[in-house]
N, CA and C of each residue as an Amber inpcrd file, in Angstrom:
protein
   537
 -43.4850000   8.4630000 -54.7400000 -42.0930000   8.8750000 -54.7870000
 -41.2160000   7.6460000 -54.5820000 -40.1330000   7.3700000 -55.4200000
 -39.2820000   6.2260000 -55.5820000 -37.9290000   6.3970000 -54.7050000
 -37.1510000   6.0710000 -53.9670000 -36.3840000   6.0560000 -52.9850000
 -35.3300000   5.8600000 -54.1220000 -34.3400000   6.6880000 -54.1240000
 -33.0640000   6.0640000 -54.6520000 -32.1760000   4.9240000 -53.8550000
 -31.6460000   3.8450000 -54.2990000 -30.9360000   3.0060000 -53.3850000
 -30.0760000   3.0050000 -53.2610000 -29.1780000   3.5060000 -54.6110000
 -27.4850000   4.6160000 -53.5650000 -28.1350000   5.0750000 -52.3650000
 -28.4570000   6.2830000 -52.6270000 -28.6600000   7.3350000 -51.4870000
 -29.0910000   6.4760000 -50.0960000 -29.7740000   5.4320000 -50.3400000
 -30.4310000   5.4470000 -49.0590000 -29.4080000   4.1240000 -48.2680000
 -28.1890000   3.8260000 -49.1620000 -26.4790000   3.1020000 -49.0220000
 -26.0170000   3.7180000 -48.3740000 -26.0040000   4.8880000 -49.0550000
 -24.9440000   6.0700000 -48.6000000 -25.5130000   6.2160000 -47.2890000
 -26.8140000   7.0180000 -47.1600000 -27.1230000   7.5330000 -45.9480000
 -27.1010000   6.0130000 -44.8630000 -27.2540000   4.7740000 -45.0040000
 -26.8020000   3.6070000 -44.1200000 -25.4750000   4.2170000 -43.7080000
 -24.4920000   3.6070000 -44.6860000 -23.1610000   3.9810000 -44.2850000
 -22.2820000   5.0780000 -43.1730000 -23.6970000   6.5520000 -44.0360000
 -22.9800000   7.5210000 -42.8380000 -23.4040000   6.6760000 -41.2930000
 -24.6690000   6.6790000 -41.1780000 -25.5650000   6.5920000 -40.2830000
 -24.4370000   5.1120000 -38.9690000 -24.1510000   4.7530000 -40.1810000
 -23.4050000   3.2710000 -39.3880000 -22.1890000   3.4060000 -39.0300000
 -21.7200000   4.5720000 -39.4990000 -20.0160000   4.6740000 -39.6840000
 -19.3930000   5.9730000 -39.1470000 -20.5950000   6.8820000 -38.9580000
 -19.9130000   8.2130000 -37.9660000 -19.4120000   8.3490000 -37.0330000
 -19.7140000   7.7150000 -35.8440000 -19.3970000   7.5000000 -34.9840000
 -17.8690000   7.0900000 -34.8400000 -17.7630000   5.6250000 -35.4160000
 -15.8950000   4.7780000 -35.5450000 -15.5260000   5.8680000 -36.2820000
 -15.6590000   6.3050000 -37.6530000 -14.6520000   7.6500000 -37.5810000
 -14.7570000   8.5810000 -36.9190000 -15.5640000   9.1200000 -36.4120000
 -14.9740000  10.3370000 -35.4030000 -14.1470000   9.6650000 -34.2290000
 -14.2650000   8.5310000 -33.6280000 -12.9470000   8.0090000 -32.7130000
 -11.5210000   7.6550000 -33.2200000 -11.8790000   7.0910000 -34.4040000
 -10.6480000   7.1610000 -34.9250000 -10.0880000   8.2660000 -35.5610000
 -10.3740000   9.2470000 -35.9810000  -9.8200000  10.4580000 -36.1160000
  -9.6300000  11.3930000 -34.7620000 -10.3750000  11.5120000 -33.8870000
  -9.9840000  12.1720000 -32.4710000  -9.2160000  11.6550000 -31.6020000
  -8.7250000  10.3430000 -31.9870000  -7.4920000   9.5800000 -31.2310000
  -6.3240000  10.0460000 -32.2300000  -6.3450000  10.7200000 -33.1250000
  -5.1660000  11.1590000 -33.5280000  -5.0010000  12.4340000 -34.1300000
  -5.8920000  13.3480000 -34.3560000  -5.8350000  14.7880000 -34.8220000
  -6.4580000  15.7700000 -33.8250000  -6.1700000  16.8190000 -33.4240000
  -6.5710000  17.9740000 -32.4830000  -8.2050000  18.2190000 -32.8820000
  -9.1390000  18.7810000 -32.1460000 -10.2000000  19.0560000 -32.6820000
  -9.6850000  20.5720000 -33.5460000 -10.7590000  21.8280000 -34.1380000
 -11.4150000  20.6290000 -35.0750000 -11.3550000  20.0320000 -36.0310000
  -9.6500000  19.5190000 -36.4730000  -9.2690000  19.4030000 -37.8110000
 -10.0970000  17.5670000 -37.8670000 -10.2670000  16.9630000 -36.3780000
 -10.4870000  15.6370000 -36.3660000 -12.3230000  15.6630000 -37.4150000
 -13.1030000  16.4330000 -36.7390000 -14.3420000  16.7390000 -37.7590000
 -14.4250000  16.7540000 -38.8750000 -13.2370000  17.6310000 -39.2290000
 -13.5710000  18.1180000 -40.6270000 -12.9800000  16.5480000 -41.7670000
 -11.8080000  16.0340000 -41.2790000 -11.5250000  14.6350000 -41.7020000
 -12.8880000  13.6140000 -41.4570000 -13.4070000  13.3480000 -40.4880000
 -14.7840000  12.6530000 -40.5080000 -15.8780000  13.0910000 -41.8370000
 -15.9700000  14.5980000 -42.3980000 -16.5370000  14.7760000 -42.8230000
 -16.3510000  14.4640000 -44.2390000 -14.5850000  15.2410000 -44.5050000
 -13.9680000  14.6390000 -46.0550000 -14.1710000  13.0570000 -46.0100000
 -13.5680000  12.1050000 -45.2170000 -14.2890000  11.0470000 -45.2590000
 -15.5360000  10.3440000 -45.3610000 -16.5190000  10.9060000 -44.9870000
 -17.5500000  10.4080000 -45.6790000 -18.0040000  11.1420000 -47.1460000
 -17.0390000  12.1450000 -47.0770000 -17.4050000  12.8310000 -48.7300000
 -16.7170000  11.9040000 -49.8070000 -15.8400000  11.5670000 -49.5250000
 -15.0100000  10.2250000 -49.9690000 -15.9350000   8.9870000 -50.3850000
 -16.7340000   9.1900000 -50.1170000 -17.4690000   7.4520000 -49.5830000
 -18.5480000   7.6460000 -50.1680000 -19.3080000   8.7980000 -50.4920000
 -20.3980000   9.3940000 -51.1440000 -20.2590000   9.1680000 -52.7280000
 -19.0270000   9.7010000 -52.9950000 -18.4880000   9.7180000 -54.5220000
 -18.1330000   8.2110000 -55.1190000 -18.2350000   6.8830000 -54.3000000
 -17.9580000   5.9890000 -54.7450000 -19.1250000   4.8720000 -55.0330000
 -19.3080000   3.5960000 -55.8170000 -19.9120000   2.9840000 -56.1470000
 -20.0160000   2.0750000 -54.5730000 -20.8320000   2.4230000 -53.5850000
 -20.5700000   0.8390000 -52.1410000 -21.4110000   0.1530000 -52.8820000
 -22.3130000  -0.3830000 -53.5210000 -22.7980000  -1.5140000 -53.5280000
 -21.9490000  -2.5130000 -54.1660000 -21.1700000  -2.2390000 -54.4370000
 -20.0690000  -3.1980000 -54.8300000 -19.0700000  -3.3490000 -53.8290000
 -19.1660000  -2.9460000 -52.6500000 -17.8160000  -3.2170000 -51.8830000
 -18.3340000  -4.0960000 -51.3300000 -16.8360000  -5.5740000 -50.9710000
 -17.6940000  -6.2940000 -50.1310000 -17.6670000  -6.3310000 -48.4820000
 -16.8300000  -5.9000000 -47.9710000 -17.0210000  -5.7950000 -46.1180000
 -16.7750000  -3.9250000 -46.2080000 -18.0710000  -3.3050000 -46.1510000
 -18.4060000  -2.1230000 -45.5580000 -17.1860000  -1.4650000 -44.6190000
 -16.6990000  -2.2120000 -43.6820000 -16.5000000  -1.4350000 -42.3100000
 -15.0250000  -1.8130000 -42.8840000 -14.4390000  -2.6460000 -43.2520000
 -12.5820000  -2.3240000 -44.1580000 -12.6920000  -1.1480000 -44.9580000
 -14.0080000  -1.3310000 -45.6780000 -13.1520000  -0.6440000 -46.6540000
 -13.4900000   1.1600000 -46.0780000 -14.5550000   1.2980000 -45.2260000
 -14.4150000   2.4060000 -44.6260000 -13.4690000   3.4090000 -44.1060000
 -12.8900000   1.9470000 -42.9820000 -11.3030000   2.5450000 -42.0770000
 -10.5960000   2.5770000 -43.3710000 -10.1230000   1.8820000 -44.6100000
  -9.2880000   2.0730000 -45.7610000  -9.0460000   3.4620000 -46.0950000
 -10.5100000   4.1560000 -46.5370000 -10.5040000   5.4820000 -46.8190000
 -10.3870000   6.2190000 -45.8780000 -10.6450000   5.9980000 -44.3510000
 -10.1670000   7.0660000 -43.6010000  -8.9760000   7.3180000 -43.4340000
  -7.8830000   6.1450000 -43.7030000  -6.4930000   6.0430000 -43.2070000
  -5.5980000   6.8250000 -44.4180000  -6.2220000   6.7490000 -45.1500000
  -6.1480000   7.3850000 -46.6510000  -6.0180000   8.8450000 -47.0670000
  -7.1280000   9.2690000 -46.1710000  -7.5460000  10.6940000 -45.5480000
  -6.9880000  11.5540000 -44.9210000  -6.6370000  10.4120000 -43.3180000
  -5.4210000  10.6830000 -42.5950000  -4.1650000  10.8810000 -42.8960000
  -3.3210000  10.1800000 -43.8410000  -1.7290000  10.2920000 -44.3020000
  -2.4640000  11.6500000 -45.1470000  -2.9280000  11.5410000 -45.7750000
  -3.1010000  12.7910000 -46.6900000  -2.7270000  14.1650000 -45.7620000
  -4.1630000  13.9460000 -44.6140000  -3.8510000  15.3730000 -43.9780000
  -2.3570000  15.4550000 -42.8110000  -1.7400000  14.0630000 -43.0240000
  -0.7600000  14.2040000 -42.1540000   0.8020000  14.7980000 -43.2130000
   0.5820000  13.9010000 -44.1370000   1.8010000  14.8670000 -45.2450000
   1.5950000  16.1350000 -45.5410000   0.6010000  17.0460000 -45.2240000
   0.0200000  18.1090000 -45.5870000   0.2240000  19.1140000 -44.5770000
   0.3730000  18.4610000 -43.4050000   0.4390000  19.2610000 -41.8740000
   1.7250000  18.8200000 -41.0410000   2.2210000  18.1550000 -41.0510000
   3.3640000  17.7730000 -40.3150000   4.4170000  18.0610000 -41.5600000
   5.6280000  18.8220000 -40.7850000   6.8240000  19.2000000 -40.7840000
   7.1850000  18.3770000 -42.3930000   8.3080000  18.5140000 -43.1720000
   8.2640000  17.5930000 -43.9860000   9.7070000  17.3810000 -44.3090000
  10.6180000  16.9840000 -42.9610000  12.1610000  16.6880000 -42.6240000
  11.7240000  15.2600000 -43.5620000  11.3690000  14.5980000 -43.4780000
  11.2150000  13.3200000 -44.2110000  10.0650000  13.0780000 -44.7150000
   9.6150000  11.9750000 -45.6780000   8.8960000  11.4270000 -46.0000000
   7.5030000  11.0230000 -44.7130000   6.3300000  10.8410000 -45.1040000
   5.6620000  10.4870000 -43.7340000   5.4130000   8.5660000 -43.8000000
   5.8060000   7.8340000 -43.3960000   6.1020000   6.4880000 -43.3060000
   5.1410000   5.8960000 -41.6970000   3.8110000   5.5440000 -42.2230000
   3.3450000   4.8720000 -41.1040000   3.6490000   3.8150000 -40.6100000
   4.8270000   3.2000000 -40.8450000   5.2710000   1.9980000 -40.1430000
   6.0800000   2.4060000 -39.4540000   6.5230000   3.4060000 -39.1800000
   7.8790000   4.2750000 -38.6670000   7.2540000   5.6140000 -37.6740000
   6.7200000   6.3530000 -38.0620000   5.8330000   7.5920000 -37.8380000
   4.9340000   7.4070000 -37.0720000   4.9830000   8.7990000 -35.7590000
   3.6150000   8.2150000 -35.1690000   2.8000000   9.7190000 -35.5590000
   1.6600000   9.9550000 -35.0100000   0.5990000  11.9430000 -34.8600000
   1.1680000  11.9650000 -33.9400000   1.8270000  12.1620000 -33.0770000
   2.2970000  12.7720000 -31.7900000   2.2590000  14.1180000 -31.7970000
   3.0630000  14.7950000 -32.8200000   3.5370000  15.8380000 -33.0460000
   2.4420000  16.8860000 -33.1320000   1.4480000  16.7560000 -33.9100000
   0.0130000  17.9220000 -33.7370000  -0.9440000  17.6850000 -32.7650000
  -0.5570000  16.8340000 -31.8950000  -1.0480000  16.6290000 -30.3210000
  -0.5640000  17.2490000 -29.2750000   0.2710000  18.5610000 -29.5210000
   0.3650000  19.1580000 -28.0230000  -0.6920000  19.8010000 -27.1970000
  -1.6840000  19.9160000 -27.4600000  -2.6480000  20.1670000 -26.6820000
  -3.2800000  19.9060000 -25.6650000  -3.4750000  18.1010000 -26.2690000
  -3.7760000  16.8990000 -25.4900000  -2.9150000  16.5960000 -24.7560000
  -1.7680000  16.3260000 -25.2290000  -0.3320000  16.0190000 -24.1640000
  -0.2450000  16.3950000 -22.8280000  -0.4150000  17.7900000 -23.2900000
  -0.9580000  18.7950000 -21.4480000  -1.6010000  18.2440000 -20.9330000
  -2.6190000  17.5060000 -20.9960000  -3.4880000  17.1150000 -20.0880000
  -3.3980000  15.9550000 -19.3960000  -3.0270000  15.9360000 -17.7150000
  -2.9250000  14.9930000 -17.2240000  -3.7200000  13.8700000 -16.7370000
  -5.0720000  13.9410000 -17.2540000  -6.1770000  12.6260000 -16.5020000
  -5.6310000  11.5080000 -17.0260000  -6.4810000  10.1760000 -16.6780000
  -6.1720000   9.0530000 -17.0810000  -6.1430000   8.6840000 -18.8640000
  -7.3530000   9.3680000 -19.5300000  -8.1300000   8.9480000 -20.7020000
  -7.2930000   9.5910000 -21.5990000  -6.5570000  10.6040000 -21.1290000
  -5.6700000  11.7590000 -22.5670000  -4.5460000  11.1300000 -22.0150000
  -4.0050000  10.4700000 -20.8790000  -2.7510000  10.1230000 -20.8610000
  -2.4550000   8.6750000 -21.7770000  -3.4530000   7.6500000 -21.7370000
  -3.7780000   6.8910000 -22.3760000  -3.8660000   6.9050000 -24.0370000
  -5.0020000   8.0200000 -24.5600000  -4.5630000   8.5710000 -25.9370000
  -3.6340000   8.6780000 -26.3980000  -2.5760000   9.6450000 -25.3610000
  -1.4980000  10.1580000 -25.6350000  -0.2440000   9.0250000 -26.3110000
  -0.3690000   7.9040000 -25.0580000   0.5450000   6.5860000 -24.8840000
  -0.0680000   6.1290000 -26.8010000  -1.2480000   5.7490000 -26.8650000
  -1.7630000   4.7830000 -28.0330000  -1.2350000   5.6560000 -29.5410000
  -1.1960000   7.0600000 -29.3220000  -0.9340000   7.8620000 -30.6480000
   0.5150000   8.3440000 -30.6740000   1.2210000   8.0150000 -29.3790000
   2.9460000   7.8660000 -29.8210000   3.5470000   6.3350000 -30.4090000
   2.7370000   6.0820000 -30.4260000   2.8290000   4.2230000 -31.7390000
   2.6780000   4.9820000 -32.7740000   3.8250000   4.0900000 -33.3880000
   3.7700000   4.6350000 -35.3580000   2.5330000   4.1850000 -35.8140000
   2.0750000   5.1730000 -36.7120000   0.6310000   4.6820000 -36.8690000
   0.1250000   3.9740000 -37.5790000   1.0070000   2.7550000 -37.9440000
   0.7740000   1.1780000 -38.1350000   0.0150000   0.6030000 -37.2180000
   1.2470000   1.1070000 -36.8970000   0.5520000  -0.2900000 -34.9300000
  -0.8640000   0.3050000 -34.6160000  -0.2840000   1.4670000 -34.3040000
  -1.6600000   2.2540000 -33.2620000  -2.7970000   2.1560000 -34.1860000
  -3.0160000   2.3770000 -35.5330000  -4.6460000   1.7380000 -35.9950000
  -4.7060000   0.0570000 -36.2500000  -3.3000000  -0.5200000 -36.2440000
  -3.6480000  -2.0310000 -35.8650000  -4.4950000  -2.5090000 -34.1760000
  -3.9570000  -1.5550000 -33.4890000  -4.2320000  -2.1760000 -32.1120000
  -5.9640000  -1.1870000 -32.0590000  -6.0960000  -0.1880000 -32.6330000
  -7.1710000   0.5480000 -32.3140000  -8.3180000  -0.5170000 -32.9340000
  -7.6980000  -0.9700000 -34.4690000  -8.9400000  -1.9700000 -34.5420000
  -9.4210000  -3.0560000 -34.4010000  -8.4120000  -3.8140000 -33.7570000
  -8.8330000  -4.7670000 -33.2950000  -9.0240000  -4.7430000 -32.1540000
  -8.5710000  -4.0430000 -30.8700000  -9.2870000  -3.6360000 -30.0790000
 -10.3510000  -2.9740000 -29.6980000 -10.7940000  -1.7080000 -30.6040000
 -11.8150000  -0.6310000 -30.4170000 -12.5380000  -0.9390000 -31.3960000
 -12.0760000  -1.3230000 -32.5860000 -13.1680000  -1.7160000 -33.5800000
 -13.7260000  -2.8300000 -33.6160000 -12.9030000  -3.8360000 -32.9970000
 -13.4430000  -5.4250000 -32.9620000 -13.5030000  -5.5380000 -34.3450000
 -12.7230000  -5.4680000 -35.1820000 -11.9150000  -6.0720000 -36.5390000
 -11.6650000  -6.9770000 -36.4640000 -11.3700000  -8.0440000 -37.0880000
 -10.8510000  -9.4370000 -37.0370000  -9.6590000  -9.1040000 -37.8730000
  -8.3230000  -9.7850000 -37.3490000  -7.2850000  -9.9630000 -38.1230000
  -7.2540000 -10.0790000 -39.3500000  -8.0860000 -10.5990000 -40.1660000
  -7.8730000 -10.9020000 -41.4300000  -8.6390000  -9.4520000 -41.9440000
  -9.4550000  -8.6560000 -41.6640000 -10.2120000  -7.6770000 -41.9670000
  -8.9660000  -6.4810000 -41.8170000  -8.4380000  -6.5330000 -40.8010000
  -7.4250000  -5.0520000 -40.5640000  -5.9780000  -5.6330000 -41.4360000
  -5.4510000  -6.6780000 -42.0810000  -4.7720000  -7.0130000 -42.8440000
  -5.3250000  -6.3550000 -44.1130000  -6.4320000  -6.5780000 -44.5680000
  -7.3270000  -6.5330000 -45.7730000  -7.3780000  -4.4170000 -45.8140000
  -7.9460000  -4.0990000 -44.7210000  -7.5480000  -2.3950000 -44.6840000
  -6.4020000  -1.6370000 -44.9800000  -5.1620000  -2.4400000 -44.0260000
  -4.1710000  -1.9230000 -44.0870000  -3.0750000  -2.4150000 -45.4910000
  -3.6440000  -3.4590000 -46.0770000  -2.9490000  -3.7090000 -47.0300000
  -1.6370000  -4.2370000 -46.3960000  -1.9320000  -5.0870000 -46.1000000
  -0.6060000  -5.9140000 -45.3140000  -0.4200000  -7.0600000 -44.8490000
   0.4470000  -7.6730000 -44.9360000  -0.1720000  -9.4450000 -44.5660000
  -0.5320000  -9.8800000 -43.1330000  -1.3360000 -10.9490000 -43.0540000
  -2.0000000 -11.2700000 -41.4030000  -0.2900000 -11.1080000 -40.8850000
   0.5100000 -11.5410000 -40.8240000   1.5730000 -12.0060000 -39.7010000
   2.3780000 -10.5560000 -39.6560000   2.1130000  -9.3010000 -40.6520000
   2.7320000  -8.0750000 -39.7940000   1.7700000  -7.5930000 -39.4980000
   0.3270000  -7.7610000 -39.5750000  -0.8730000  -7.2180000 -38.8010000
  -0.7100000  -7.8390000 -37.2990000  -0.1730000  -9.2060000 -37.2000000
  -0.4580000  -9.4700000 -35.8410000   1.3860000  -8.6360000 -35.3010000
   2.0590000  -8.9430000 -35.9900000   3.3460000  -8.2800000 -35.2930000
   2.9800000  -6.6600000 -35.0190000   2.2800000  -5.6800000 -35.6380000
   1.9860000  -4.3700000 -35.0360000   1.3680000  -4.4360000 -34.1700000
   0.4520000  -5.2120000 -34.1180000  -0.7990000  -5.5930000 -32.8190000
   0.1870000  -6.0480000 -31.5950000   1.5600000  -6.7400000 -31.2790000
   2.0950000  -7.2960000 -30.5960000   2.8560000  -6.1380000 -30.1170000
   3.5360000  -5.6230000 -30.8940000   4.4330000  -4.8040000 -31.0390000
   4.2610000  -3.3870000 -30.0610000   2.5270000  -3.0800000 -30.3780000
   1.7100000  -1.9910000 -30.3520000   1.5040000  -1.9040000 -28.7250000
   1.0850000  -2.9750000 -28.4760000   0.3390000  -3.4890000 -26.8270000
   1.3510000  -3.6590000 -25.9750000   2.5330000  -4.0800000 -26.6630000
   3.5960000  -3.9920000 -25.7740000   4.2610000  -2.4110000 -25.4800000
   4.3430000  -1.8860000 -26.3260000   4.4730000  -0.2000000 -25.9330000
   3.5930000   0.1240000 -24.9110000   2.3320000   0.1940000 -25.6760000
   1.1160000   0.3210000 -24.6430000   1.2480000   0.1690000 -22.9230000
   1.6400000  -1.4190000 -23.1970000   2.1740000  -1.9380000 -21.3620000
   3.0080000  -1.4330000 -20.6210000   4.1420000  -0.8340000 -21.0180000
   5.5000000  -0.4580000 -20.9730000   5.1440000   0.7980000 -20.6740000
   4.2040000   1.9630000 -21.9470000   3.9550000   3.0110000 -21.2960000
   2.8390000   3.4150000 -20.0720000   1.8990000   2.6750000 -20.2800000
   1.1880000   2.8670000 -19.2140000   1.0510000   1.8300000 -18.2430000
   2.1700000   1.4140000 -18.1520000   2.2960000   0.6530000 -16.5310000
   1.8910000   1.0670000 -15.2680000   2.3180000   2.3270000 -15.2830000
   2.1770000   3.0590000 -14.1710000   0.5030000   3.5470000 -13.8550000
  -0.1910000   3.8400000 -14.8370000  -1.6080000   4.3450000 -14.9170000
  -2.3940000   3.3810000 -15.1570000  -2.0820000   1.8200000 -15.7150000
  -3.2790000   0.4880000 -16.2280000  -2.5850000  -0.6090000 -15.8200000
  -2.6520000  -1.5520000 -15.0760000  -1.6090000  -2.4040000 -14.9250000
  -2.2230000  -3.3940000 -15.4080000  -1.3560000  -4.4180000 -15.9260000
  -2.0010000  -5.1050000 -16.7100000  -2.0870000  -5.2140000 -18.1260000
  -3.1720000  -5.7690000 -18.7450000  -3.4600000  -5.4490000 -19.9640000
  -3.9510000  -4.4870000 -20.4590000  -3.0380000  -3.5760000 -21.1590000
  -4.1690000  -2.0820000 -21.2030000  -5.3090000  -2.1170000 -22.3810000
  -5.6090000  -3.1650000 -22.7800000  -6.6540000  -3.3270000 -23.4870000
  -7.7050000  -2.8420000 -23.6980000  -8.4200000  -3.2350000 -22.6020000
  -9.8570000  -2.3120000 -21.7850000  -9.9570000  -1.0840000 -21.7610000
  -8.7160000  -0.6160000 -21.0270000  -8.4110000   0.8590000 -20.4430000
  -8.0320000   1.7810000 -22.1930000  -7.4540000   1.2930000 -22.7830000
  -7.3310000   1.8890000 -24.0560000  -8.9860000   1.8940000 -25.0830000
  -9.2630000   1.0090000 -25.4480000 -10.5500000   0.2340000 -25.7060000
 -11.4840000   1.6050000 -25.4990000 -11.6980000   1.7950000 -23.9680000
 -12.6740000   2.6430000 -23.2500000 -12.4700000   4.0990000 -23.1780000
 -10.7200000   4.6890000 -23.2690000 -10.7220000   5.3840000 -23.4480000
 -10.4500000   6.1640000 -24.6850000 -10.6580000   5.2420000 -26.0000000
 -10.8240000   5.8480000 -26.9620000 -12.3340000   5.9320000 -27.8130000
 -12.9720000   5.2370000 -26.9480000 -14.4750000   5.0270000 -27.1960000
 -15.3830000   6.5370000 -27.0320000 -14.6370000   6.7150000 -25.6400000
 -14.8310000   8.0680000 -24.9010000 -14.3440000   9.2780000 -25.5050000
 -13.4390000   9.5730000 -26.4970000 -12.8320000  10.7150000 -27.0020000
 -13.3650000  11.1780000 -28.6470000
């Protein structure tokens, strides 16, 4: 029996890549709409040629973020246009909001960033992206990748002063690792 070598791409990919999307989708959608996006996303990823892509893990987060505006123009209110440089998920997060521990207050703080910033700072913090890689995802040049990243952490500080002092790096980092 001959192994197909798509398939056994594909099944790498899921195998390598389930995980970072389900954090990055549960840092910003309620359960269980966050699943079912993990799942259209890798259905996404199934239907395409990867042996031709060349960095795996961009062009992954690419299609999830892809996924995401989709199900966010689709589900959020539609007073305006949905503009991730402007826009944060806040809004289909009341659930989480309620909850006062450290790790959902933290979520909470990272997913009221327009969600520029907040998947700039998620991946280079939580994903360990390199700048030039989350430029290359987000379709945007290094110097407003590092200005959301600046921009992002400084909210971050500002909001959770009171709960991380310091750099909330770690404390964000860990508690989106965890969700």
């Amino acid at each position: 029996m001959t192994t197909n070598p798509t398939m056994t791409l594909h099944a790498r990919v899921v195998r390598d890549h389930w995980a970072r999307l389900k954090s990055y989708f549960r840092s910003k959608v309620p359960e269980p709409d966050c699943y079912d996006l993990v799942q259209q996303t890798l259905a996404e990823l199934v239907k395409c040629d990867l042996a031709a892509v060349r960095n795996m893990k961009t062009y992954v987060m690419r299609v999830a973020h892809n996924v995401l505006v989709a199900y966010i123009d689709e589900h959020k209110a539609k007073t305006v246009a949905f503009d991730s440089d402007v826009h944060s998920v806040m809004g289909p997060q009341t659930s989480f909001s309620a909850r006062l521990d450290k790790r959902n207050r933290i979520l909470n703080a990272l997913r009221s960033l327009p969600l520029a910033q907040q998947e700039a700072v998620e991946l280079r913090l939580c994903e360990d992206l390199e700048l030039t890689e989350i430029a290359e995802m987000m379709e945007r040049g290094l110097a407003t990748v590092k200005r959301y990243i600046e921009a992002g952490t400084k909210q971050l500080r500002t909001s959770l002063g009171g709960i991380v002092p310091g750099d909330p790096g770690a404390a964000v980092s860990e508690a989106y690792r965890a969700s």
